[in-house]
C-alpha positions in Angstrom: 17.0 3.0 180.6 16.2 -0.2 178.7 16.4 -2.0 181.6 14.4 0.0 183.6 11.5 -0.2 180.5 12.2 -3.8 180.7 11.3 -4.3 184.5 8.4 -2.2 183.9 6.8 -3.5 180.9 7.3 -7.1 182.9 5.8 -5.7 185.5 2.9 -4.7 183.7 1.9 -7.6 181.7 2.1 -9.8 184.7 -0.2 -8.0 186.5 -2.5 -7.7 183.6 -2.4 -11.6 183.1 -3.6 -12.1 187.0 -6.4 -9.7 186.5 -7.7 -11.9 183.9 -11.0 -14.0 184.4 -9.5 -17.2 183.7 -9.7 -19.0 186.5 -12.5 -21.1 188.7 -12.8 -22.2 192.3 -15.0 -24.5 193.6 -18.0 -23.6 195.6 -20.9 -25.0 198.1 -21.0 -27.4 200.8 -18.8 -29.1 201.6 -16.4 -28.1 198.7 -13.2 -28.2 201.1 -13.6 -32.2 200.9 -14.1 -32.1 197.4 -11.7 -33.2 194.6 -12.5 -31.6 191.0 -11.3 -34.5 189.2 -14.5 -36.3 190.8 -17.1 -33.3 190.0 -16.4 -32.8 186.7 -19.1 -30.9 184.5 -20.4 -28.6 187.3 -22.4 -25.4 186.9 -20.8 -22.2 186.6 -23.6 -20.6 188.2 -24.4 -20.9 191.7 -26.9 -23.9 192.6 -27.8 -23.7 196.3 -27.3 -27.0 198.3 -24.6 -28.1 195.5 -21.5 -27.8 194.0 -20.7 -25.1 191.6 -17.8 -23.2 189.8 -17.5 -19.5 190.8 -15.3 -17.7 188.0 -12.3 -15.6 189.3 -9.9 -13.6 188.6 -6.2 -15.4 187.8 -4.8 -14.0 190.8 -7.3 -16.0 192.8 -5.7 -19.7 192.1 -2.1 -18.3 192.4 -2.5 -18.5 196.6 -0.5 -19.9 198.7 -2.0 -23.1 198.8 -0.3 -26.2 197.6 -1.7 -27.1 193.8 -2.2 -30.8 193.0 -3.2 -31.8 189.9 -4.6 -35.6 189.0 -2.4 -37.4 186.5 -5.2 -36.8 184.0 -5.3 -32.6 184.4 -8.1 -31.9 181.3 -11.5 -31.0 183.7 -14.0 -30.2 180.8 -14.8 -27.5 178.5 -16.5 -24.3 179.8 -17.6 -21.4 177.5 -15.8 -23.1 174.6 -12.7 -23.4 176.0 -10.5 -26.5 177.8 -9.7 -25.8 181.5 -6.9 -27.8 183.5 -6.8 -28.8 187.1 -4.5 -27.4 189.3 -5.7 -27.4 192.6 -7.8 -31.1 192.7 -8.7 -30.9 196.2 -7.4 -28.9 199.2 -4.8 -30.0 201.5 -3.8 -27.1 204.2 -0.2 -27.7 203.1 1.6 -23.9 202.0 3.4 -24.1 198.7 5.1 -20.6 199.8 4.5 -18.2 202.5 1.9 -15.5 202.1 -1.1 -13.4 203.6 -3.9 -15.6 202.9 -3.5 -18.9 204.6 -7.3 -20.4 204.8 -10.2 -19.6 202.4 -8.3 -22.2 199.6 -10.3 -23.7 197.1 -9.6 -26.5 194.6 -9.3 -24.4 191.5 -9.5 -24.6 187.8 -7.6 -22.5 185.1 -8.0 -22.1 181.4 -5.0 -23.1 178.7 -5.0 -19.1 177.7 -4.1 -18.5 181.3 -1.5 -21.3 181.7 0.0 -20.5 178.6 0.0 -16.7 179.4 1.8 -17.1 182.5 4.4 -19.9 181.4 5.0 -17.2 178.5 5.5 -14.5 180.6 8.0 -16.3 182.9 9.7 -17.4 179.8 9.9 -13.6 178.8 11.8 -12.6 181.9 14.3 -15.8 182.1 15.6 -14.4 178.8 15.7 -10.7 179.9 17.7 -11.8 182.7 20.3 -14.2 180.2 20.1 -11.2 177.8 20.9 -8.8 180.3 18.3 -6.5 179.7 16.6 -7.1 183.3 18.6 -5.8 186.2 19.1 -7.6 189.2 16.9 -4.9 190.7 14.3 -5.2 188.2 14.6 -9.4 188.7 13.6 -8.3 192.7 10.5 -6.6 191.9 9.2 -9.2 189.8 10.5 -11.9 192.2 7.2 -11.9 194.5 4.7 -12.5 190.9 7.8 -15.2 190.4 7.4 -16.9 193.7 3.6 -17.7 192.7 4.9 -20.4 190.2 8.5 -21.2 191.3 7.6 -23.8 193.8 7.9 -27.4 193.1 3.9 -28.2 193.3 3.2 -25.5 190.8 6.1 -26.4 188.3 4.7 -29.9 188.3 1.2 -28.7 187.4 3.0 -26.1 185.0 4.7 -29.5 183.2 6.5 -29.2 179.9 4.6 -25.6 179.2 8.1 -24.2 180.4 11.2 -24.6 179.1 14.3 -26.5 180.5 16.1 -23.0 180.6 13.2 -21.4 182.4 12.7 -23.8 185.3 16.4 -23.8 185.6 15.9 -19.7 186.3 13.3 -20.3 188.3 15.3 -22.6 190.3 17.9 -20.6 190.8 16.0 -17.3 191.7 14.6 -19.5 194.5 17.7 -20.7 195.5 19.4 -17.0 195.7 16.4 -16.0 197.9 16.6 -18.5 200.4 20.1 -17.9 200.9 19.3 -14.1 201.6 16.5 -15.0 203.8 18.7 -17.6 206.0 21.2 -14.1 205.7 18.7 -11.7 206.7 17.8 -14.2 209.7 20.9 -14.6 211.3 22.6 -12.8 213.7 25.0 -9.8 212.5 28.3 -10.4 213.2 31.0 -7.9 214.3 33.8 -7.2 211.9 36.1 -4.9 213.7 36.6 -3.6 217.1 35.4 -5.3 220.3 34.2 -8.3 220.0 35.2 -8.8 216.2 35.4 -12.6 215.5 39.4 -13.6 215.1 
């Protein structure tokens, strides 16, 4: 039962933290070829014929596409509060498979958003050492893990996680691509004819 509630209570709040307004992505001509970390201050409203910041929705920025932060991530205050870089410019390279492969943006997020996520993360790591998250419940978080497991995003992500957490995130990545490579090969027979000797 507890770990049931667990699962679902993890569930929950990660979905409520992507659904947050958090996060920017940058918009106009030409913004493909565009780094943030060379257009800092723009409007968050839109300006037609240049570059603005369109406000989005955390679950926005957490696409497939690789993130890259500059060495110097702070982009600027906007509505009082400090935003960080995490996507500076847009490369076409996948940091995971997905639905969405084109459409990427280079993309902004705010600390509250960084820090909400890297929290949450840090919540299930130790439900799963505690044992009060199932390895059942661990799958059905494991795609809202994949958005920040990969090494591009715990780069960005930096010291905002633990040692312990990126060492669980590691090795969640590392159990599901051994089930994929599993799932991909061929079943072999175990008895009967044609059973390997």
């Amino acid at each position: 039962m507890l770990r049931s509630e667990t699962a679902r209570r993890l569930l929950a709040e990660a979905l409520a933290i992507q659904a947050e307004e958090e996060a920017w992505t940058l918009e106009g001509r030409g913004y493909g070829e565009k780094k943030l970390s060379e257009n800092r201050g723009l409007p968050t409203t839109a300006t037609p014929g240049w570059l603005w910041l369109r406000r989005v929705e955390v679950r926005a920025v957490l696409d497939e596409a690789m993130w890259n932060s500059p060495a110097n991530q702070f982009y600027d205050f906007i509505g009082g509060r400090r935003t960080w870089i995490i996507r500076d410019a847009v490369t076409g390279s996948q940091a995971y498979s997905g639905a969405l492969c084109e459409g990427w943006h280079p993309a902004l997020r705010r600390s509250r958003a960084l820090e909400d996520r890297c929290g949450w993360v840090e919540q299930v790591a130790i439900s799963k050492r505690g044992r009060i998250l199932s390895r059942r419940g661990l799958d059905s978080l494991k795609p809202l893990l994949q958005a920040v497991c990969t090494e591009d995003r715990l780069l960005v992500l930096g010291n905002r996680l633990s040692r312990e957490s990126r060492e669980f995130l590691a090795a969640a990545v590392s159990d599901d691509r051994a089930n994929q490579r599993a799932s991909n090969e061929p079943l072999q027979p175990t008895s009967g004819v044609g059973a390997a000797s």
